[in-house]
C-alpha positions as CSV (number, residue, x, y, z in Angstrom):
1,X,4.4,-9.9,3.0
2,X,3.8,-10.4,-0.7
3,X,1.9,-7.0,-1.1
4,X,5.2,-5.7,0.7
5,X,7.2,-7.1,-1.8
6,X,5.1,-6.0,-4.6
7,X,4.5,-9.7,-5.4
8,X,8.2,-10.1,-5.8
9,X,9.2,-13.5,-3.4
10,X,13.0,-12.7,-3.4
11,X,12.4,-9.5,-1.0
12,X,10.2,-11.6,1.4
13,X,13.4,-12.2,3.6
14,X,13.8,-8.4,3.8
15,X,10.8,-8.3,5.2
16,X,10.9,-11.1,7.6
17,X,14.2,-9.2,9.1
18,X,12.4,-6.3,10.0
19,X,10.9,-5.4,13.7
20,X,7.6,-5.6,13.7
21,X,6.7,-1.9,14.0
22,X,9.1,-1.3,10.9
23,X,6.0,-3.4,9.3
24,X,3.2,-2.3,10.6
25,X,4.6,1.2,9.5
26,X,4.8,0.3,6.5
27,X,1.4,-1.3,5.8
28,X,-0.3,1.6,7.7
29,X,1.7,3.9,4.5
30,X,0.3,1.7,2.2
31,X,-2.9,1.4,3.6
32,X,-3.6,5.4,3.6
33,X,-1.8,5.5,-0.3
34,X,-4.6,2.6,-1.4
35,X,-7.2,5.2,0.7
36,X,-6.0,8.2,-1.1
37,X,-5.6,6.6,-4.8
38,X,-9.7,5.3,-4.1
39,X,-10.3,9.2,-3.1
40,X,-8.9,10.4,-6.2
41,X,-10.3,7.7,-8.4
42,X,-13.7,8.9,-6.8
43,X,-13.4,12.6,-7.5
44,X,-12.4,12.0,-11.1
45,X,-15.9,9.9,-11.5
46,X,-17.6,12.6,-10.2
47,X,-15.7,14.9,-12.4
48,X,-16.3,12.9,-15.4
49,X,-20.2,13.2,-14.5
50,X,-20.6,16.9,-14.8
């Protein structure tokens, strides 16, 4: 939940509202954001190599 949130406690009751594929949704999104920021953080190291 707190990832959710963004660490913020006061939007935790939002959350606990929600159905539970509502969530999973929404960690699934954030899981492929963290997966595509960690591709791009990878291709700029290589860039930065050459």
């Amino acid at each position: 939940m707190d990832a959710l949130a963004g660490g913020d406690k006061t939007r935790w009751d939002y959350f606990y509202r929600l159905k539970w594929a509502e969530v999973n949704t929404m960690i699934e999104l954030e899981n492929h954001k963290a997966y595509y920021r960690h591709q791009v953080h990878l291709k700029q190291e290589q860039l930065q190599k050459r």
